[in-house]
VOMIMI-235269 format. One record per atom (N, C-alpha, C): chain; residue in one letter; atom name; x, y, z. Coordinates in nm, 2 decimals. Example, Ala and Ser with C-alpha at 12.3 -4.5 7.8 and 13.67 -1.06 7.14 Angstrom:
BEGIN
[r "A"; "a"; "N"; [1.32; -0.57; 0.78]],
[r "A"; "a"; "CA"; [1.23; -0.45; 0.78]],
[r "A"; "a"; "C"; [1.32; -0.33; 0.78]],
[r "A"; "s"; "N"; [1.28; -0.22; 0.71]],
[r "A"; "s"; "CA"; [1.37; -0.11; 0.71]],
[r "A"; "s"; "C"; [1.29; 0.00; 0.79]],
***
This chain:
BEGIN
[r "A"; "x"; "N"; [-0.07; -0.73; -0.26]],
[r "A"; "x"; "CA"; [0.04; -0.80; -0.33]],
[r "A"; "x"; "C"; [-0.01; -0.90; -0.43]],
[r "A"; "x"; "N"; [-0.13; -0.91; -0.40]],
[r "A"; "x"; "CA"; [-0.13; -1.11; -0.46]],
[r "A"; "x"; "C"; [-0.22; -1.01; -0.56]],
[r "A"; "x"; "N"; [-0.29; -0.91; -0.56]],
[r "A"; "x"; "CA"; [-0.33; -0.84; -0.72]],
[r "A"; "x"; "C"; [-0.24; -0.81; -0.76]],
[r "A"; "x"; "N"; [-0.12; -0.77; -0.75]],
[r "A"; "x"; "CA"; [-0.03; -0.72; -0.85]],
[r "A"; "x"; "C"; [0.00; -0.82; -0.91]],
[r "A"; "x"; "N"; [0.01; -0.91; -0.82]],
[r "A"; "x"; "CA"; [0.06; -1.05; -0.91]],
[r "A"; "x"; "C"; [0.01; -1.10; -1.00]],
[r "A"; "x"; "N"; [-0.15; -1.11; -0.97]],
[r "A"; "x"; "CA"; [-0.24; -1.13; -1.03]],
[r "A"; "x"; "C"; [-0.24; -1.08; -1.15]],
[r "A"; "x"; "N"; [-0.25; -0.90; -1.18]],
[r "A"; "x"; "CA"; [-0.27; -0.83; -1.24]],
[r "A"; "x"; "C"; [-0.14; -0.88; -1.37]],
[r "A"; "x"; "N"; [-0.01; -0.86; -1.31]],
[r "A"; "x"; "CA"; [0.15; -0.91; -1.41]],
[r "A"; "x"; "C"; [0.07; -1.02; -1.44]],
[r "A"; "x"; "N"; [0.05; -1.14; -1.41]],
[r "A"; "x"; "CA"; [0.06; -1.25; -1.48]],
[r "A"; "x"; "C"; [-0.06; -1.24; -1.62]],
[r "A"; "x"; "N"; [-0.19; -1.15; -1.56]],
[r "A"; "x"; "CA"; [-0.26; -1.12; -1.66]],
[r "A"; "x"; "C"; [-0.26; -1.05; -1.79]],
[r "A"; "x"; "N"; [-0.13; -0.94; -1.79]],
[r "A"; "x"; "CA"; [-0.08; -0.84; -1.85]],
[r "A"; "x"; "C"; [0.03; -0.91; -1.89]],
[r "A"; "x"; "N"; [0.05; -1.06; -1.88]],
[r "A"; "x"; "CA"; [0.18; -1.13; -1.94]],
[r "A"; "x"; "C"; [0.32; -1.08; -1.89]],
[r "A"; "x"; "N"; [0.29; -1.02; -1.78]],
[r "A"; "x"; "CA"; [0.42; -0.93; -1.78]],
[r "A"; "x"; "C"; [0.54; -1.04; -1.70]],
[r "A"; "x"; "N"; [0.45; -1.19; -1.65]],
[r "A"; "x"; "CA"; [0.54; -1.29; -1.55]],
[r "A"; "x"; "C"; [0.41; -1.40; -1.57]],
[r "A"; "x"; "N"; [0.46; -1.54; -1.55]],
[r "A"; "x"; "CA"; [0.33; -1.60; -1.61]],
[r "A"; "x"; "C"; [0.27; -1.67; -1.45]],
[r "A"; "x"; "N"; [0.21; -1.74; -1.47]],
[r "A"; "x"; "CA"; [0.13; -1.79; -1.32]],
[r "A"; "x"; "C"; [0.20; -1.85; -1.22]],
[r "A"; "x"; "N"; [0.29; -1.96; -1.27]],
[r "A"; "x"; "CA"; [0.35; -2.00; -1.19]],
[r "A"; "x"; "C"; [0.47; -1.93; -1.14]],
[r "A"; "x"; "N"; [0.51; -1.80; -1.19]],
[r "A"; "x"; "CA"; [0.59; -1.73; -1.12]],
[r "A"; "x"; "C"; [0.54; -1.62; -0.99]],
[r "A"; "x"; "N"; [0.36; -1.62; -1.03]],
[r "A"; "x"; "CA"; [0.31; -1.53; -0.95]],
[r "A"; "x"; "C"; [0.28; -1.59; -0.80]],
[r "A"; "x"; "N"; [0.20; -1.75; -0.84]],
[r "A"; "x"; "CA"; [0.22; -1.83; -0.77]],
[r "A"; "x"; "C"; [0.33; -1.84; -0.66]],
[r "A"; "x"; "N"; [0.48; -1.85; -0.69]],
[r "A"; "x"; "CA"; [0.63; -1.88; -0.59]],
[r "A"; "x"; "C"; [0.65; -1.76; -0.56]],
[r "A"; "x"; "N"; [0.63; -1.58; -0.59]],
[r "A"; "x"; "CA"; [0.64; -1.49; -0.59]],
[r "A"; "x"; "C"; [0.54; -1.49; -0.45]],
[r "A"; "x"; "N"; [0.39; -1.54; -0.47]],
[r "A"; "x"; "CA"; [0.27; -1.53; -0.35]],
[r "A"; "x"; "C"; [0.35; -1.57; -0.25]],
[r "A"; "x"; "N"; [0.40; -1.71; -0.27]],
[r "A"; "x"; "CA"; [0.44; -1.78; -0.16]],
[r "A"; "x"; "C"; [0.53; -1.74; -0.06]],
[r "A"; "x"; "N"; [0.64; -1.67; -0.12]],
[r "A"; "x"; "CA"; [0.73; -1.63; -0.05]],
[r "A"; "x"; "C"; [0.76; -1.52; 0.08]],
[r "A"; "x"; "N"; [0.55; -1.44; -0.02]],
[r "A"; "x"; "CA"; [0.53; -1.34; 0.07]],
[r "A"; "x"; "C"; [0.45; -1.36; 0.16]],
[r "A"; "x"; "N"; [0.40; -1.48; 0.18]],
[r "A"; "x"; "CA"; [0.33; -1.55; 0.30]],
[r "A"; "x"; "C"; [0.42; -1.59; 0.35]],
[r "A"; "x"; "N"; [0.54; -1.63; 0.39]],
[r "A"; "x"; "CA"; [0.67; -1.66; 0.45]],
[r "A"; "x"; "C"; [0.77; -1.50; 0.50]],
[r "A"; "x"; "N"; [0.73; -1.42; 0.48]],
[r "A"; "x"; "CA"; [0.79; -1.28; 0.55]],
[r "A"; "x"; "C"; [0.70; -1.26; 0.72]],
[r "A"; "x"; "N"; [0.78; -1.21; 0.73]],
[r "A"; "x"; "CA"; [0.73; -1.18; 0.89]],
[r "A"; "x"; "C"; [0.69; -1.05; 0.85]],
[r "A"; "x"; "N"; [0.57; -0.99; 0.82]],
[r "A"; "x"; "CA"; [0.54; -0.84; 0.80]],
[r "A"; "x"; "C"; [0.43; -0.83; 0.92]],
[r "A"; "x"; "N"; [0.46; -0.72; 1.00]],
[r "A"; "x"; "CA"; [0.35; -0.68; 1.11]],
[r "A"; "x"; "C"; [0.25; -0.62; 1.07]],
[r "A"; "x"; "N"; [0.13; -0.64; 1.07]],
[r "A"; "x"; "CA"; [0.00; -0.57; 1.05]],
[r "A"; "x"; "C"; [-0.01; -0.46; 1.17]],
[r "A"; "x"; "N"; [-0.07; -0.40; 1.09]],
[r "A"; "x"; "CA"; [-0.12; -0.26; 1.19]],
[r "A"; "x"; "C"; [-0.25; -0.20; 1.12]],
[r "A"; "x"; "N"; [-0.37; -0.21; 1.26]],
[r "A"; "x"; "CA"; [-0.49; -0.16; 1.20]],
[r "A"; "x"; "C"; [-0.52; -0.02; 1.19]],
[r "A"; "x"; "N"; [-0.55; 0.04; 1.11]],
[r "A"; "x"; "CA"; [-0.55; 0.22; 1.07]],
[r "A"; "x"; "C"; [-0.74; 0.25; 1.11]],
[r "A"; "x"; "N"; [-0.76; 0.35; 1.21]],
[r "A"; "x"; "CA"; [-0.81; 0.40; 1.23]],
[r "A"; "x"; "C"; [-0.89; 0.46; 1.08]],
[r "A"; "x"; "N"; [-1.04; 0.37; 1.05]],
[r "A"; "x"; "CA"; [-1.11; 0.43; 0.97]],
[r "A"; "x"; "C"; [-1.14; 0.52; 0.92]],
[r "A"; "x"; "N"; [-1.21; 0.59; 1.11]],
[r "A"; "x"; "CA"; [-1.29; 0.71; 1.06]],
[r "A"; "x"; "C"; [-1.19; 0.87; 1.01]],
[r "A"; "x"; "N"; [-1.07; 0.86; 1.10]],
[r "A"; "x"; "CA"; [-0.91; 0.92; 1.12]],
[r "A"; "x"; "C"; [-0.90; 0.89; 0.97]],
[r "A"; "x"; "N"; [-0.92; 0.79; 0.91]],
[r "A"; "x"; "CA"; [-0.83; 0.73; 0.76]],
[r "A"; "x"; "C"; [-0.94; 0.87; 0.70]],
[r "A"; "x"; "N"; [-1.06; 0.86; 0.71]],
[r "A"; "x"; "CA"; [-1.16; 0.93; 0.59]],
[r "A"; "x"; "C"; [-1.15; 1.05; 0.60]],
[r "A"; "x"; "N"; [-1.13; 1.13; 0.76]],
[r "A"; "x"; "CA"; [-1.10; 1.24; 0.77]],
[r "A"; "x"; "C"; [-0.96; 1.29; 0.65]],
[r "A"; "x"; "N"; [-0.85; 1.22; 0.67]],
[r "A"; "x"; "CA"; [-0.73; 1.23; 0.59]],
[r "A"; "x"; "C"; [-0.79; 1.23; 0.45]],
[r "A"; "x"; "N"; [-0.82; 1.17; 0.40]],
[r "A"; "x"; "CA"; [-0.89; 1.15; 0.27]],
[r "A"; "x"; "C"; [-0.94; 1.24; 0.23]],
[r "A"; "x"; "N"; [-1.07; 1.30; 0.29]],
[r "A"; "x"; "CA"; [-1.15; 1.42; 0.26]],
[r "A"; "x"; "C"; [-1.05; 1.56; 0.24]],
[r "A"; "x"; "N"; [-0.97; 1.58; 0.37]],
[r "A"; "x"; "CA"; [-0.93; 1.66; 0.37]],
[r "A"; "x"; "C"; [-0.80; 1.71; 0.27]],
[r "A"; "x"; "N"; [-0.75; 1.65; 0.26]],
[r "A"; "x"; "CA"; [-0.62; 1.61; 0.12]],
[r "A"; "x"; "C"; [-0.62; 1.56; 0.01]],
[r "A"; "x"; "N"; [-0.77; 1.55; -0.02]],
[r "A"; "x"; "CA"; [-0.82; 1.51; -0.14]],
[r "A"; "x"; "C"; [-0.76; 1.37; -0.19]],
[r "A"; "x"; "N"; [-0.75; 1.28; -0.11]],
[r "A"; "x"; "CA"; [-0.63; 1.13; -0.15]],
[r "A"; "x"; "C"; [-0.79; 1.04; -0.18]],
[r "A"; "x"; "N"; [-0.75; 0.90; -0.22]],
[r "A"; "x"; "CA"; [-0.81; 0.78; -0.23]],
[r "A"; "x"; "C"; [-0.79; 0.73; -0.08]],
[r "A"; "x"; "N"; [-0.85; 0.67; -0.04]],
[r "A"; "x"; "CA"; [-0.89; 0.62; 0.12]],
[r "A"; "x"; "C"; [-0.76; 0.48; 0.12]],
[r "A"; "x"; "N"; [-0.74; 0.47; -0.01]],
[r "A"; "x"; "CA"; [-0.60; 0.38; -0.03]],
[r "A"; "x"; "C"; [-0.51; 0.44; 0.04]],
[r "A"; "x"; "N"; [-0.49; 0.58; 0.00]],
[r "A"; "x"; "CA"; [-0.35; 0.68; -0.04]],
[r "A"; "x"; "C"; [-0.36; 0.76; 0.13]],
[r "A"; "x"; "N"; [-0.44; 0.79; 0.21]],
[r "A"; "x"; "CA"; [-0.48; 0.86; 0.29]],
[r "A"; "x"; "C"; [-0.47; 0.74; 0.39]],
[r "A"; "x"; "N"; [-0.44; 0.62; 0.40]],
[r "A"; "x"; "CA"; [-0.44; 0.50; 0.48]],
[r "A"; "x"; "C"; [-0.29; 0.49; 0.50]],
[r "A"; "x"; "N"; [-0.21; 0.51; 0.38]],
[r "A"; "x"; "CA"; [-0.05; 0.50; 0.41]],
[r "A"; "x"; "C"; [-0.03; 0.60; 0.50]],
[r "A"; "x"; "N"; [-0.09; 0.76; 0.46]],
[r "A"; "x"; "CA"; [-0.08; 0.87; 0.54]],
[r "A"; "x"; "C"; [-0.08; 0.85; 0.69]],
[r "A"; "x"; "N"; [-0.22; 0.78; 0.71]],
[r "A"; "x"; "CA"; [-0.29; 0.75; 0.85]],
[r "A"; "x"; "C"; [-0.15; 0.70; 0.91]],
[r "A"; "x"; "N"; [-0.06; 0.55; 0.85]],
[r "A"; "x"; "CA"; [0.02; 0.47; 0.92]],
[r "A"; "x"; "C"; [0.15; 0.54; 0.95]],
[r "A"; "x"; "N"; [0.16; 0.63; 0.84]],
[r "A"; "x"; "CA"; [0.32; 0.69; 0.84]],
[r "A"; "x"; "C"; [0.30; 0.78; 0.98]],
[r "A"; "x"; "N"; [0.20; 0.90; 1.00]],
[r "A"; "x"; "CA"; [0.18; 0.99; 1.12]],
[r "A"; "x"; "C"; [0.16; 0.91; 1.24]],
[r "A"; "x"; "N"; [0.08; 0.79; 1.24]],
[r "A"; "x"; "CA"; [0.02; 0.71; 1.36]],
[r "A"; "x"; "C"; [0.14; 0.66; 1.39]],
[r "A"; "x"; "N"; [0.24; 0.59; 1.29]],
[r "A"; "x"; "CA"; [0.37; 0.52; 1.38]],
[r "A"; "x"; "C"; [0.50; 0.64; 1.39]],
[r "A"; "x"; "N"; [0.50; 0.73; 1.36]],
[r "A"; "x"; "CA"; [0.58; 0.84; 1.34]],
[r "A"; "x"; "C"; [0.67; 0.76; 1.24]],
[r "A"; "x"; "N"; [0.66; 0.72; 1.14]],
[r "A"; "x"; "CA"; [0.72; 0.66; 1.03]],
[r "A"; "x"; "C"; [0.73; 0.74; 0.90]],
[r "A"; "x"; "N"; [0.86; 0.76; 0.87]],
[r "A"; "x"; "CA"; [0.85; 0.84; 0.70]],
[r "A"; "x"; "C"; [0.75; 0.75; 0.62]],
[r "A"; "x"; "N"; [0.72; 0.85; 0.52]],
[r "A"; "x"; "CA"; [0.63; 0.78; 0.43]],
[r "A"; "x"; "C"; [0.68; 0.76; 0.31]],
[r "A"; "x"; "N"; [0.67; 0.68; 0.27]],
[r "A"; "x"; "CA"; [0.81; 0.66; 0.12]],
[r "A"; "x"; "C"; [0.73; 0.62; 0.00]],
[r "A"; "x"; "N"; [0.73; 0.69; -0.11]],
[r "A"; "x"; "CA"; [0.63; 0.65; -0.20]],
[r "A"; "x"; "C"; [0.65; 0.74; -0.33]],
[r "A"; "x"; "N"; [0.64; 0.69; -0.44]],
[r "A"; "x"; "CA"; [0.67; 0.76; -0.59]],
[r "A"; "x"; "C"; [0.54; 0.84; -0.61]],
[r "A"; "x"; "N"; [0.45; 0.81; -0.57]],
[r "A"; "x"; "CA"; [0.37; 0.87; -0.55]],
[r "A"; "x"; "C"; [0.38; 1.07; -0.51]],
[r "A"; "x"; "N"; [0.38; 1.18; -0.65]],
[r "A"; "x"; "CA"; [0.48; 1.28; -0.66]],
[r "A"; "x"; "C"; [0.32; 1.39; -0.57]],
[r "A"; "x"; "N"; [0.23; 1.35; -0.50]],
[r "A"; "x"; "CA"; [0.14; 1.49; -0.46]],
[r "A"; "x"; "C"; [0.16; 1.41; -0.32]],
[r "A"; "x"; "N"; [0.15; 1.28; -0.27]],
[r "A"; "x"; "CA"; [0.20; 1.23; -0.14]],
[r "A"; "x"; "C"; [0.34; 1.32; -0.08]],
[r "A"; "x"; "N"; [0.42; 1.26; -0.23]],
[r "A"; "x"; "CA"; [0.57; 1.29; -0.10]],
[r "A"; "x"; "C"; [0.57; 1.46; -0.15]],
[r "A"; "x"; "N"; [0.53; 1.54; -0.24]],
[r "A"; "x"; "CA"; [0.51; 1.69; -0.22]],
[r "A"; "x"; "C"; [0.50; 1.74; -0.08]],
[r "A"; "x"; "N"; [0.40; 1.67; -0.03]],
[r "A"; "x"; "CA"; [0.26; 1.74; 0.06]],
[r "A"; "x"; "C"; [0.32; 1.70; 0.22]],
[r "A"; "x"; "N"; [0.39; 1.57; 0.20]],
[r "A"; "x"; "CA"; [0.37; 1.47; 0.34]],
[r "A"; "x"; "C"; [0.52; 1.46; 0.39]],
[r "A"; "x"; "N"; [0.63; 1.48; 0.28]],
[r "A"; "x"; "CA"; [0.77; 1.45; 0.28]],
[r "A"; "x"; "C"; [0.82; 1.59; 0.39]],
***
């Protein structure tokens, strides 16, 4: 989150201090972490040819039996 912010405010696309109260707000959400099984994440990766990024959502969507939601058009082909 805080690179994209990062990234917009660098790309002019929102200036600092909006990235800044945008950070903040998302340190105030109650979002539950969930740790993804590494070596499970690489197997996915290798095998589906994904980024260890993209093969990490994979990991979470299967491991919590959760849809995987994502614009991402060879993810939701493959996974949807």
């Amino acid at each position: 989150v805080f690179n994209g912010l990062q990234t917009a405010a660098m790309r002019k696309r929102i200036n600092i201090t909006l990235a800044k109260e945008l950070g903040k707000r998302f340190l105030l959400m109650s979002i539950e972490l969930v740790e993804i099984d590494s070596m499970k994440t690489l197997q996915l990766a290798d095998k589906h040819e994904l980024t260890f990024y993209d093969a990490s959502y994979l990991y979470l969507s299967k491991s919590q039996s959760a849809e995987l939601l994502t614009l991402d058009k060879k993810l939701k082909r493959e996974f949807n």
